[in-house]
N, C-alpha and C positions, 0 to 999 in steps of 0.2 A: 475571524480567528487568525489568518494570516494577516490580514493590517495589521493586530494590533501584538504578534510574537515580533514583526516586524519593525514594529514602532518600539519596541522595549528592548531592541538591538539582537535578536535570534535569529540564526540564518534556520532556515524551511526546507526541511525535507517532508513534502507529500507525497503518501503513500498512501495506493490504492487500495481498492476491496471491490468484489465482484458482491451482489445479492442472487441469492435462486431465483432460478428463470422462473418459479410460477407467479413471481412479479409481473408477468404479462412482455414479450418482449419490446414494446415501445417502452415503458418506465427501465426495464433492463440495459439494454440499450440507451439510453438518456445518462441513464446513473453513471454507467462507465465513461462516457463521453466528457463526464462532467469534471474528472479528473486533470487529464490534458489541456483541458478548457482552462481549470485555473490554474495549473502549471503556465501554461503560458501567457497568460492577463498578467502573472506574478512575476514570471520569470522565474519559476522553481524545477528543480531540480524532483524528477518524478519519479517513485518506484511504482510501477502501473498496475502490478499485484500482488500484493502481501504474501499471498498461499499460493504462486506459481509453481513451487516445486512439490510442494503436496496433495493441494486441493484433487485430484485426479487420483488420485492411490487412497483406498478404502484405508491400508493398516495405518497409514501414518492421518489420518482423521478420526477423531470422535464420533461414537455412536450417532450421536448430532446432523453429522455431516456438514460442519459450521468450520467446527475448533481443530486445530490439530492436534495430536495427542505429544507426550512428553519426545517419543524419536522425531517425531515431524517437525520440532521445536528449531533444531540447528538447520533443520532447511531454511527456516522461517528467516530465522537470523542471516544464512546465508545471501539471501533473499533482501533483504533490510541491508545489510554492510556493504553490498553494492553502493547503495546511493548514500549513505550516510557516514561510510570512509571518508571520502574527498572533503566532506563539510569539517570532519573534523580534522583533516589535516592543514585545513587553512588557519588553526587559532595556533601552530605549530612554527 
């Protein structure tokens, strides 16, 4: 997927995501690794995790415990405009 946003001229921003631990933690551990791993083979520019500022606080997640709910939204964002400012101020 990065070859080919890359090949049809899209600069890349990847961005992480943690799975629940009862993934077992070698697979947990592998997954998150896996991030960095192609940040760097890529050379991208990495948000290491999506839900950093809410995943930990029950009110701003879904009964789920997945999703964030509508206030957890602008963390998210907050969160994301990190790495995805600078990309866009380069078409500037």
């Amino acid at each position: 997927m990065v070859q080919l946003a890359q090949s049809a001229g899209a600069r890349v921003l990847l961005v992480g995501i943690r799975i629940p631990p009862n993934y077992g933690p070698r697979y947990t551990s592998e997954f998150a690794q896996m991030y960095p791993d192609v940040a760097k083979h890529y050379r991208l520019p990495l948000v290491p995790f999506l839900l950093e500022k809410v995943a930990l606080d029950r009110s701003l997640m879904q009964d789920d415990g997945l999703h964030p709910t509508a206030r957890g939204e602008p963390l998210v964002l907050d969160t994301l405009w990190q790495g995805l400012e600078p990309l866009l101020k380069k078409n500037r």
